[in-house]
C-alpha positions in Angstrom: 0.0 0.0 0.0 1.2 3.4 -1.1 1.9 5.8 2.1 -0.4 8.2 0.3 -3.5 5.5 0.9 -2.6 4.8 4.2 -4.9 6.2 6.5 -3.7 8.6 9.7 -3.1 7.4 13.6 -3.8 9.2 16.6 -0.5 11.0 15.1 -2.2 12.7 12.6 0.5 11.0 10.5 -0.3 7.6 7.8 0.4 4.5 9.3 -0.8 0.8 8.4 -1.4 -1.4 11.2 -1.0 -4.3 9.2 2.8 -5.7 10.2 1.8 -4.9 14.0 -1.7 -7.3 13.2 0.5 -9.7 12.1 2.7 -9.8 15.0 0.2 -10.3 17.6 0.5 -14.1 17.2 4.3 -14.4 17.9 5.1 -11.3 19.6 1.9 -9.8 21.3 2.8 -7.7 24.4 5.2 -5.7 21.3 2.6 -5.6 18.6 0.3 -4.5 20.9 2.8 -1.4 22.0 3.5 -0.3 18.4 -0.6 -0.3 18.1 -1.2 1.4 21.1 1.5 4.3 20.4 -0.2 4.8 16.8 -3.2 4.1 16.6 -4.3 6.4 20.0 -2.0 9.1 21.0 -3.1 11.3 24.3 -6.5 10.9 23.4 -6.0 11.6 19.6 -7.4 8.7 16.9 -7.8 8.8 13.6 -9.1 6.7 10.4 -6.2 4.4 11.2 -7.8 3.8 14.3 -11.4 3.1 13.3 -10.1 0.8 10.5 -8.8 -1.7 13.1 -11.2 -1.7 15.5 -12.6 -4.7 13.8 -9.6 -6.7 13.8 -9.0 -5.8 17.4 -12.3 -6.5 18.4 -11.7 -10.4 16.6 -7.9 -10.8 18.7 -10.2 -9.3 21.6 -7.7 -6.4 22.9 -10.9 -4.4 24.3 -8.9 -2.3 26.2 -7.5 -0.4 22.7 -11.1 -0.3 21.2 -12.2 1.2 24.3 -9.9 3.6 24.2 -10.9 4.6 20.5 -14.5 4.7 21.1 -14.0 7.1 24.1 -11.7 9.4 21.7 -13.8 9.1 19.3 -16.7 11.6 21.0 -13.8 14.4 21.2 -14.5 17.1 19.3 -10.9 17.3 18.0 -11.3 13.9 16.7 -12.0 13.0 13.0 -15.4 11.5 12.1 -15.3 8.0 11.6 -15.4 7.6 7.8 -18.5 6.6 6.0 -16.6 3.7 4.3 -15.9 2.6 7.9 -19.2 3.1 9.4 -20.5 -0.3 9.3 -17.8 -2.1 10.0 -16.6 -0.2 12.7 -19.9 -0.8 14.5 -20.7 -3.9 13.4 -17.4 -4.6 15.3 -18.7 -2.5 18.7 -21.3 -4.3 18.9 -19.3 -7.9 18.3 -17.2 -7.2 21.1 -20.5 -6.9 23.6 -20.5 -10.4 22.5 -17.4 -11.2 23.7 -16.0 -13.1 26.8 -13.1 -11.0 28.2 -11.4 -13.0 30.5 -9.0 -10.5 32.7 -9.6 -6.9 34.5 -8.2 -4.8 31.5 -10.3 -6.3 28.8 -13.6 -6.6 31.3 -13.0 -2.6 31.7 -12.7 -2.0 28.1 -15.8 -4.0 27.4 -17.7 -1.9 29.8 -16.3 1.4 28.4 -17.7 0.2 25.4 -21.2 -1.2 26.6 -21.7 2.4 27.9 -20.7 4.5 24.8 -22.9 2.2 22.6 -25.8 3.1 25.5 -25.9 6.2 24.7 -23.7 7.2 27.7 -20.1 8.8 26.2 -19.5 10.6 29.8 -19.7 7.7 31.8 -17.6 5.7 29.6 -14.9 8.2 29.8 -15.4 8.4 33.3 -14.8 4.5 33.4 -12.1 5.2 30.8 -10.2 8.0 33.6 -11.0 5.3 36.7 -7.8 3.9 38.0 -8.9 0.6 39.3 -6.2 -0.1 41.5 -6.6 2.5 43.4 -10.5 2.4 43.7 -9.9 -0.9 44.8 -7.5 -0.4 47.3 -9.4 2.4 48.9 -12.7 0.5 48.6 -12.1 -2.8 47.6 
């Protein structure tokens, strides 16, 4: 893929997630770095981020797509594409469907069950929660 067709990151800047998709199988604490440091970027996403929600949603690294759907309710945030509409929520609502199995990925699914409820606030507030210490306060 040309870099002219590659869609921008939470940069601002093209970037093709594809090689970092790849590596998940063999190397995935790395892959998922490289994703994490381009694809959201203090809060900044871009088309590069909505175009691999779905594949994130299928390795299930909630925690990512979470962060992308909180990011995506910013105003200084792009649109998510028409092309990318319907896969992009078509994938949201696939990882409702989901099982996740650890704290990170149960948070991220939550984020995302409340943004698709109509709630964006409280799933940035979930989003800004730091779990460990609400639990060591509460817990």
């Amino acid at each position: 893929m040309e870099e002219s067709e590659l869609l921008k990151g939470g940069y601002g800047i093209p970037y093709d997630p594809r090689p970092a998709l790849e590596k998940l199988s063999s190397s995935r604490d790395e892959a998922i770095a490289e994703l994490w440091e381009n694809l959201y970027h203090q809060g900044d996403v871009g088309p590069a981020s909505y175009a691999t929600v779905p594949a994130l949603v299928r390795v299930g690294e909630l925690s990512l797509v979470a962060a992308i759907e909180v990011a995506r309710h910013s105003e200084s945030n792009p649109d998510v594409p028409d092309s990318l509409v319907a896969e992009y929520d078509k994938a949201l609502k696939d990882a409702l469907s989901s099982s996740p199995t650890d704290e990170e990925q149960l948070v991220g699914y939550y984020i995302i069950h409340a943004s698709l409820s109509g709630q964006p606030r409280l799933a940035k507030a979930l989003q800004l929660m730091d779990l460990d210490e609400v639990l060591s306060e509460y817990g």
